[in-house]
C-alpha positions, 0 to 999 in steps of 0.5 A, a space after each residue: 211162749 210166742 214171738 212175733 217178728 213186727 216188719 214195717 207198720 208194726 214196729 210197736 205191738 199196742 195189744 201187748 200187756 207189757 211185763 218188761 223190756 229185756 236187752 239180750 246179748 248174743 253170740 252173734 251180736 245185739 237184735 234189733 232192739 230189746 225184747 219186749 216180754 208180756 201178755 196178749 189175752 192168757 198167753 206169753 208173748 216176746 215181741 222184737 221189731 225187725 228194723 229198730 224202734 224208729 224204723 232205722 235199719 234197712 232189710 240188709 242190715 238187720 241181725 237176723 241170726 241174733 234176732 232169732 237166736 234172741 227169741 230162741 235163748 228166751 223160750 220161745 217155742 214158736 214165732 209168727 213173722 209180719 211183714 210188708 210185701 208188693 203184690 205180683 200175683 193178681 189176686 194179692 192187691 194191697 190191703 190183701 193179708 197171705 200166709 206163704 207157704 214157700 220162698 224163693 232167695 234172692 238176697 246175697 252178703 247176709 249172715 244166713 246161718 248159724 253154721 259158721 264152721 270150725 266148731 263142729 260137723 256141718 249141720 244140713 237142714 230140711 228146708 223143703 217146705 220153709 214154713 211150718 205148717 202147723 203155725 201156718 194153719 192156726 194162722 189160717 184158722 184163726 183168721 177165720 174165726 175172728 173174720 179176717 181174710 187170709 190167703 192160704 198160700 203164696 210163693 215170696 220172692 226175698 230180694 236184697 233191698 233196700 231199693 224197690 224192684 225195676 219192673 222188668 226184675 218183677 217180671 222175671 220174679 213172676 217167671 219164677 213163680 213167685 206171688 210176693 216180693 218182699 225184703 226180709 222173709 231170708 235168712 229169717 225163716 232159714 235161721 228159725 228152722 236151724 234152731 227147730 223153732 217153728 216159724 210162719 209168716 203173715 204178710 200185708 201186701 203194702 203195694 202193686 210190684 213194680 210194673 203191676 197195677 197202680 204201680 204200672 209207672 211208678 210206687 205210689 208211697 202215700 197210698 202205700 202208707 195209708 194200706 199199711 196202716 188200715 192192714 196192720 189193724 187186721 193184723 192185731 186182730 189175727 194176733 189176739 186171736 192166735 193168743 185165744 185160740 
């Protein structure tokens, strides 16, 4: 079974062949919201919207451990995570879509992982390569097939939100090596490779960062919006063919 993760602009998967809607309960407290369970073309799909229906928890404050441990408990065996980012790299515009293959964790305060101590012996993970290469290359292949491009490849900046970054701390992101920036890439892949599910991201640059771009000044929303809105579509379509393939 596939879970996706919906960021901003996919707060609602209309592909969905909707079974039913399931309330889950866990160890570390309530998801986002209920898990969405049915079909897209032949294959079963979980789907659970990071921020809430409606849009209305803040990067910060998502449960990512019970969101997760959600998705796990109910079978999933593999989850595609979509998300909104700034582009910093120069080829990352908005309206561009990119499979990351590494991250870089700026976040603080977060519960970020399962190891929570004093049940057992600590648990160390192997977090070289942050995403799994497999769903990372059906991604990629995929999006080949149905004609959509993705960018094979890019290094996402995780900040703590829910502000936007100061151009001088984008700046320092680019230092750093990174090509995204975005709010919810961790703990989120961290907690999926705890419990060995594998886990890959397909992010819709929303916006220049700060300091680049049309953005040189300023975030412009309403243009942010309109590219969100025309990049989900693509989206869906990666989507449905990942369930075809």
């Amino acid at each position: 079974m596939l879970g996706i993760i919906g960021g901003s602009g996919l707060t609602q998967l209309a592909i969905l062949d909707v079974s039913h809607r399931e309330v889950v309960r866990t160890p570390y407290g309530e998801p986002s919201g209920p898990l969405t369970f049915g079909r897209i073309g032949c294959k079963d799909v979980v789907f659970v919207a990071r921020h809430g229906h409606g849009h209305t928890i803040p990067p910060h404050l998502v449960n990512y451990r019970a969101n997760i441990h959600a998705l796990e408990s109910s079978g999933v065996t593999q989850i595609i995570s979509v998300a909104s980012v700034g582009g910093i790299r120069k080829d990352l515009g908005p309206g561009s879509l990119v499979a990351p293959h590494q991250i870089v964790d700026y976040t603080w305060g977060r519960e970020m992982t399962f190891q929570s101590g004093g049940d057992g012996p600590v648990v160390h993970i192997d977090f070289t390569e942050p995403y799994d290469e497999t769903v990372r290359k059906l991604l990629l292949d995929v999006s080949q097939k149905v004609g959509e491009e993705v960018a094979d490849g890019a290094v996402y900046a995780t900040t703590q939100g829910p502000r936007l970054e100061t151009a001088a701390e984008i700046d320092r992101l680019q230092r750093d090596g990174a090509d995204i920036v975005g709010m919810t890439g961790m703990p989120e892949a961290g907690l999926a490779r705890e419990l060995n599910v594998p886990y890959a991201a397909l992010c819709v640059v929303s916006n220049w960062a700060a300091g680049r771009g049309d953005s040189s000044h300023g975030i412009k929303f309403d243009t942010l919006e309109a590219a969100l809105h025309l990049a989900m579509a693509r989206v869906r379509r990666v989507i449905e063919g990942v369930c075809e393939a």
